[in-house]
BATI-648549 format. One record per residue: residue number from 1; x, y, z of N, C-alpha, C in turn. Coordinates in Angstrom, 1 decimal. Example, Ala and Ser with C-alpha at 12.3 -4.5 7.8 and 13.67 -1.06 7.14 Angstrom:
<recs>
+-----+--------+--------+--------+--------+--------+--------+--------+--------+--------+
| num |    n.X |    n.Y |    n.Z |   ca.X |   ca.Y |   ca.Z |    c.X |    c.Y |    c.Z |
+-----+--------+--------+--------+--------+--------+--------+--------+--------+--------+
|   1 |   13.2 |   -5.7 |    7.8 |   12.3 |   -4.5 |    7.8 |   13.2 |   -3.3 |    7.8 |
|   2 |   12.8 |   -2.2 |    7.1 |   13.7 |   -1.1 |    7.1 |   12.9 |    0.0 |    7.9 |
+-----+--------+--------+--------+--------+--------+--------+--------+--------+--------+
</recs>
This chain:
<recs>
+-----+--------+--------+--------+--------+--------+--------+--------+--------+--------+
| num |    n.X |    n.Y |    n.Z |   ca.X |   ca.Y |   ca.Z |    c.X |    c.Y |    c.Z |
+-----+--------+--------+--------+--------+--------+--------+--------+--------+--------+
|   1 |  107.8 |  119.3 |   96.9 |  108.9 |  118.5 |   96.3 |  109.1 |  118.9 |   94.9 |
|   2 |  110.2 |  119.4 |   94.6 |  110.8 |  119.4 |   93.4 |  110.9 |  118.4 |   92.1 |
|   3 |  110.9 |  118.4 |   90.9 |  111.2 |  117.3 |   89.9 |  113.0 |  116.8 |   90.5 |
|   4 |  113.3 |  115.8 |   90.7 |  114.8 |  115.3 |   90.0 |  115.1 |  114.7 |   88.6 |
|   5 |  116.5 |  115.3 |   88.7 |  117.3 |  115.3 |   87.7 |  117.8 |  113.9 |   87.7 |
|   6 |  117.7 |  113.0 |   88.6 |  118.4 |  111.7 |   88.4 |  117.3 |  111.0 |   88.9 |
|   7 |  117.2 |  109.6 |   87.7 |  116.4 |  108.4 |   88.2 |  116.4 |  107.8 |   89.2 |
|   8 |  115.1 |  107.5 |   90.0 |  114.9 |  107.3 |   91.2 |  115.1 |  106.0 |   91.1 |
|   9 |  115.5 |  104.9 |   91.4 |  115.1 |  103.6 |   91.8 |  114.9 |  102.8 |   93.2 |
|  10 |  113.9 |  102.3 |   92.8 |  112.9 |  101.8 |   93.8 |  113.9 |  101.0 |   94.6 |
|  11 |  113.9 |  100.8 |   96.1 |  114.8 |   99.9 |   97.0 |  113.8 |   99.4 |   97.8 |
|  12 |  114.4 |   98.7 |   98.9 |  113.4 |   98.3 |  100.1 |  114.9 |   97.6 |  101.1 |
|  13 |  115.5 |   98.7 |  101.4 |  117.5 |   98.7 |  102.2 |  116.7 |   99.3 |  103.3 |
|  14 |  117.3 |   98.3 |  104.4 |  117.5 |   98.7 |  106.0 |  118.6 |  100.2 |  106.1 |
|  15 |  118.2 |  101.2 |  107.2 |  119.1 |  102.2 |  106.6 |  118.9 |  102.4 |  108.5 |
|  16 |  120.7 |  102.9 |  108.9 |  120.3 |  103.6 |  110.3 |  120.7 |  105.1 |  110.4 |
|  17 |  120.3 |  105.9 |  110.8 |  121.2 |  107.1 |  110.9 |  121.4 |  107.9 |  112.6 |
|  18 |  122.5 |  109.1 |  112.3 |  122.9 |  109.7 |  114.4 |  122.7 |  110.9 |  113.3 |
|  19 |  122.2 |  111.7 |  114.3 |  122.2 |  113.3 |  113.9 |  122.1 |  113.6 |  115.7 |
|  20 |  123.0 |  114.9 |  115.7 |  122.7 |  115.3 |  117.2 |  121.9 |  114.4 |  118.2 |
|  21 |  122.6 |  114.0 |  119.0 |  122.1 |  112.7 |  119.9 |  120.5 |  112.1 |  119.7 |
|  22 |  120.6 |  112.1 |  118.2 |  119.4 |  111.4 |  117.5 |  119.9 |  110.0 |  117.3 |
|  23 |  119.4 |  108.4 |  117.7 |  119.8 |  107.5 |  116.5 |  118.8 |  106.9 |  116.0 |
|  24 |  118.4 |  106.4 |  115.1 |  117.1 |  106.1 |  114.6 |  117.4 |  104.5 |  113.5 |
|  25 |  116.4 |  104.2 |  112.9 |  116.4 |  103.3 |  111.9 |  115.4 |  103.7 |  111.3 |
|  26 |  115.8 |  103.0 |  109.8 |  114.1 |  103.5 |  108.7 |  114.7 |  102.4 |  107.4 |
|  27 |  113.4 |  102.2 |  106.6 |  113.9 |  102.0 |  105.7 |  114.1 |  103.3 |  104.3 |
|  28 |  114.7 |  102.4 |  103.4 |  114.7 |  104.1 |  102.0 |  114.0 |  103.2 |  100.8 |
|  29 |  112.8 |  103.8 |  100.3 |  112.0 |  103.7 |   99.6 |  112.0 |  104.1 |   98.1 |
|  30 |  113.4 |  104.5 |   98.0 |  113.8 |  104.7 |   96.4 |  114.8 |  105.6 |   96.6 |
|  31 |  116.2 |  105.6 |   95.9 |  117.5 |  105.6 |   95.8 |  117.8 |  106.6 |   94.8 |
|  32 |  118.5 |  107.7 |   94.6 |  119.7 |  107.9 |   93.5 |  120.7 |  108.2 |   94.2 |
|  33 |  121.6 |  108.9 |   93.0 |  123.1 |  108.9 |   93.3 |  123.4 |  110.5 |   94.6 |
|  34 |  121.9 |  111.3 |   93.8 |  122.0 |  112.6 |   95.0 |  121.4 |  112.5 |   96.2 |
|  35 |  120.6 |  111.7 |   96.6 |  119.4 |  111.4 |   97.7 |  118.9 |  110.2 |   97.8 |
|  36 |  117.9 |  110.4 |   98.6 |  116.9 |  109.3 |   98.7 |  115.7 |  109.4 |   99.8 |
|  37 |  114.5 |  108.4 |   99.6 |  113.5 |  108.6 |  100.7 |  114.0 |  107.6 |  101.3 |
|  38 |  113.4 |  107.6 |  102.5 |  113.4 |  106.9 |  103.6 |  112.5 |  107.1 |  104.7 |
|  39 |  112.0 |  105.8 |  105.2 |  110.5 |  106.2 |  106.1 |  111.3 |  105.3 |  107.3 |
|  40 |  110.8 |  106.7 |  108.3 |  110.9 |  106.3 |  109.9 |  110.3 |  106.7 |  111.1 |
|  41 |  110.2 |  106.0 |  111.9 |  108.8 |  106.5 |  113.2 |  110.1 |  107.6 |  114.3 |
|  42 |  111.4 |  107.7 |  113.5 |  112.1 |  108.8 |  114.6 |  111.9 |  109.9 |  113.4 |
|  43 |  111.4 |  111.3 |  114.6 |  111.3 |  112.4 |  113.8 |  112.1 |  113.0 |  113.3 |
|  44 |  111.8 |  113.7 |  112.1 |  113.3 |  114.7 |  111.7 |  112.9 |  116.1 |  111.4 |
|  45 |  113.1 |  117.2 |  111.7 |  112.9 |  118.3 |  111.0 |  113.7 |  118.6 |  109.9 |
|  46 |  112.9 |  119.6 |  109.0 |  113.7 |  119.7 |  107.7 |  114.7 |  120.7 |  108.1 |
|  47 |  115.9 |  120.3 |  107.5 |  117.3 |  121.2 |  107.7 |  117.9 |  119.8 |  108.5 |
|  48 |  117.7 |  118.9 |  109.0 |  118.4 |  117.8 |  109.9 |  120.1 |  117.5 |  109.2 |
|  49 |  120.8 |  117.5 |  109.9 |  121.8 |  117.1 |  108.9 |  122.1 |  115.5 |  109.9 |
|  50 |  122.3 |  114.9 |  109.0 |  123.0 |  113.5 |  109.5 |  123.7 |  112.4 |  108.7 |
|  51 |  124.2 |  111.4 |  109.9 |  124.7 |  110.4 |  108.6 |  124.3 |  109.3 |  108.8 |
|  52 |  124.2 |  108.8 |  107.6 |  123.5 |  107.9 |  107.4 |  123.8 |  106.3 |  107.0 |
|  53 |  123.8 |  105.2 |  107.3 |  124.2 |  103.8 |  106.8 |  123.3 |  103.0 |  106.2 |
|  54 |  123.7 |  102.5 |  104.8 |  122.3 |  102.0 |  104.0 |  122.9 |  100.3 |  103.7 |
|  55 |  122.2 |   99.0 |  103.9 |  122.5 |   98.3 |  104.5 |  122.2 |   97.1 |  103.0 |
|  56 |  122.9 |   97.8 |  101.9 |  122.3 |   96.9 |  100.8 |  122.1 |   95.6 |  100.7 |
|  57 |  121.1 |   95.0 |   99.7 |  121.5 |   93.7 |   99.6 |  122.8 |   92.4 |   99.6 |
|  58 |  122.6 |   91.6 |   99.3 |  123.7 |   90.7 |   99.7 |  125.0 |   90.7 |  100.5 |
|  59 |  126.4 |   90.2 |   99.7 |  127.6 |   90.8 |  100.5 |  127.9 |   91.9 |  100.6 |
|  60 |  127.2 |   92.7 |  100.2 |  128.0 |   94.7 |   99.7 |  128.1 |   95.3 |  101.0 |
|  61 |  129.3 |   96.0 |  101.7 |  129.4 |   96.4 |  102.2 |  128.4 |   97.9 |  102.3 |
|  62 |  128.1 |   98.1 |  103.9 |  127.3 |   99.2 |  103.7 |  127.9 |  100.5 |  103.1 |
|  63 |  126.6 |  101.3 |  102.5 |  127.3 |  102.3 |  102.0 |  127.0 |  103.7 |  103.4 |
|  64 |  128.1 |  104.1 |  103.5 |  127.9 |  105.5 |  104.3 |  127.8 |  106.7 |  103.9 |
|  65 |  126.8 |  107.5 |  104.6 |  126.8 |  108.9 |  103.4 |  127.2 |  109.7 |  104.7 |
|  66 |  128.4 |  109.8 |  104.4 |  128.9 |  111.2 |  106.0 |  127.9 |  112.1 |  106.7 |
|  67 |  127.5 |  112.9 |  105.8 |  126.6 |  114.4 |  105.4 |  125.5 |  113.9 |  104.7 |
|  68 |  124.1 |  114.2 |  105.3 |  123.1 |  114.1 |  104.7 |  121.9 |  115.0 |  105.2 |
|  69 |  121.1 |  115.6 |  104.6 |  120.4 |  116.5 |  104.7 |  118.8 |  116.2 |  104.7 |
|  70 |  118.1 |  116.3 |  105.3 |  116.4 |  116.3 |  105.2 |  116.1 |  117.2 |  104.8 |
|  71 |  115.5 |  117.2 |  103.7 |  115.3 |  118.5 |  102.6 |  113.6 |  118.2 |  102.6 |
|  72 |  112.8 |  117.4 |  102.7 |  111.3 |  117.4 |  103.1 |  110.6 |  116.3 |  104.0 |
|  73 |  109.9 |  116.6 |  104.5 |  109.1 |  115.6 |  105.2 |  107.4 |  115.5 |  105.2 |
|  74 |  107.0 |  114.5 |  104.9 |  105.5 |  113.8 |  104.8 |  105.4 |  113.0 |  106.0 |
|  75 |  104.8 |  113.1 |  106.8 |  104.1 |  112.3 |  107.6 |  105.8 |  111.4 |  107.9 |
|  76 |  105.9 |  110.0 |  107.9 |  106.8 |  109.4 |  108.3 |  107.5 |  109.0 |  107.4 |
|  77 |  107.7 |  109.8 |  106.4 |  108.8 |  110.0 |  105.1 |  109.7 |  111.2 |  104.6 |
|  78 |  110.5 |  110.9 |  104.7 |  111.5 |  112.3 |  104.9 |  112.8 |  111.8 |  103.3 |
|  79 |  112.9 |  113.2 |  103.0 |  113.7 |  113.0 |  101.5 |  115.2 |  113.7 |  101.9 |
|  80 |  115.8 |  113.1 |  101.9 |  117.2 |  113.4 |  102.3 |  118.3 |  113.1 |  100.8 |
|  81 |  119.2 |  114.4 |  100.9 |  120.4 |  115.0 |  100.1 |  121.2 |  114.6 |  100.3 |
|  82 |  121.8 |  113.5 |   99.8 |  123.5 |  113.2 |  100.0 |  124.4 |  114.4 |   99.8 |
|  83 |  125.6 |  114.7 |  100.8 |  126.4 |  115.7 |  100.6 |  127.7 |  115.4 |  100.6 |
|  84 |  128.0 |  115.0 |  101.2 |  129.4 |  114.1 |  101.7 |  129.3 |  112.4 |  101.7 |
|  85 |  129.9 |  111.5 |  100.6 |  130.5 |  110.1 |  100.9 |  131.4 |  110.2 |  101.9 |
|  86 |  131.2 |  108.7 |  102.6 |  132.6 |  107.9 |  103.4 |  133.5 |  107.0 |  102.4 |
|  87 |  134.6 |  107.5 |  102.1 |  135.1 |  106.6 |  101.1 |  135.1 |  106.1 |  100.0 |
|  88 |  134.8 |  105.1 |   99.9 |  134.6 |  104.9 |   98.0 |  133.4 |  104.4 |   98.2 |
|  89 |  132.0 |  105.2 |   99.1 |  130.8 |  104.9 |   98.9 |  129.7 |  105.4 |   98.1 |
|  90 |  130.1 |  106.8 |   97.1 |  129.9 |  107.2 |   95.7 |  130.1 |  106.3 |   95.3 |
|  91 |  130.8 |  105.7 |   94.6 |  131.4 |  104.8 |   93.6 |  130.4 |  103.4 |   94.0 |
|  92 |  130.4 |  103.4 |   94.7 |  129.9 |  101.8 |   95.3 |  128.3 |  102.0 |   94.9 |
|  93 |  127.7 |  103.2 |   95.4 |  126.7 |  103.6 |   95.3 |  126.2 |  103.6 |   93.5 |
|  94 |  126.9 |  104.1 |   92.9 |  127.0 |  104.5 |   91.4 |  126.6 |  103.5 |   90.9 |
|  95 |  128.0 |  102.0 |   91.3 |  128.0 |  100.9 |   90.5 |  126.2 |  100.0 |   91.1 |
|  96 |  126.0 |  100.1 |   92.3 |  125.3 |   99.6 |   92.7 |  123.5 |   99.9 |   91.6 |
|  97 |  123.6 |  101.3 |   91.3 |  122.4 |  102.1 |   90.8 |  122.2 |  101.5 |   89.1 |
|  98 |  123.5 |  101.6 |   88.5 |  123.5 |  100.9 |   87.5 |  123.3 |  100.2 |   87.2 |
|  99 |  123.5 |   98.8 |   88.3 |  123.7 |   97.8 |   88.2 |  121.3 |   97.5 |   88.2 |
| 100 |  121.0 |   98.1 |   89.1 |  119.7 |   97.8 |   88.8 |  119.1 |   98.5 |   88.5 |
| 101 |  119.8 |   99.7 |   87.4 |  118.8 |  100.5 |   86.4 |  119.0 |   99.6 |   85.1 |
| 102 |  117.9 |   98.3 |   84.6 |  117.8 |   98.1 |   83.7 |  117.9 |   98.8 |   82.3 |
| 103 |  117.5 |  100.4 |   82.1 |  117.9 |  100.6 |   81.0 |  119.1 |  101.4 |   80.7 |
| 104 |  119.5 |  101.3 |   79.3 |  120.8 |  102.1 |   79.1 |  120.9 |  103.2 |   78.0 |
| 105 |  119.4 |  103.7 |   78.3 |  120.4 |  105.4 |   77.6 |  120.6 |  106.4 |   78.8 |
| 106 |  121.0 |  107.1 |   78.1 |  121.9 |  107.8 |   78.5 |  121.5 |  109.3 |   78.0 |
+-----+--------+--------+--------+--------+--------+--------+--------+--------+--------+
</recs>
């Protein structure tokens, strides 16, 4: 695993994803705007591309990530690359990160 470039923040979001007649559920265990982990008992090899639905708190509509990538895996934790948004689910995602990254520099 590599350092990132963008702060991680911690989540505990229901998440499902299809990859090749894969469907699975997991949760994601800490969030940014390029990726995120997510732990699940369906397996994934690294290179997996899929997409994925993350199921945030309250009214917020889920956010979908078209294109997503398994870039490592631990035991039943796998770190996946956002590549492709559905929509205005960047944006949704952004405001959402913001919104519970308590601090503000920059």
């Amino acid at each position: 695993m590599e350092p990132r470039s963008n702060l991680r923040v911690p989540v505990d979001y229901e998440a499902s994803f299809t990859s090749d007649g894969v469907k699975g559920t997991g949760l994601l265990r800490n969030l940014t705007i390029g990726g995120s982990e997510i732990e699940s008992d369906v397996p994934l090899a690294v290179g997996t591309s899929l997409c994925l639905r993350i199921k945030t708190s309250g009214a917020r509509p889920p956010i979908v990530i078209a294109l997503g990538i398994v870039r490592w895996k631990q035991d039943n934790r796998y770190g996946v690359e956002f590549i492709r948004f559905e929509g205005a689910a960047k944006r949704q995602l952004e405001d959402m990160l913001n919104q519970r990254d308590g601090s503000s520099s920059d």
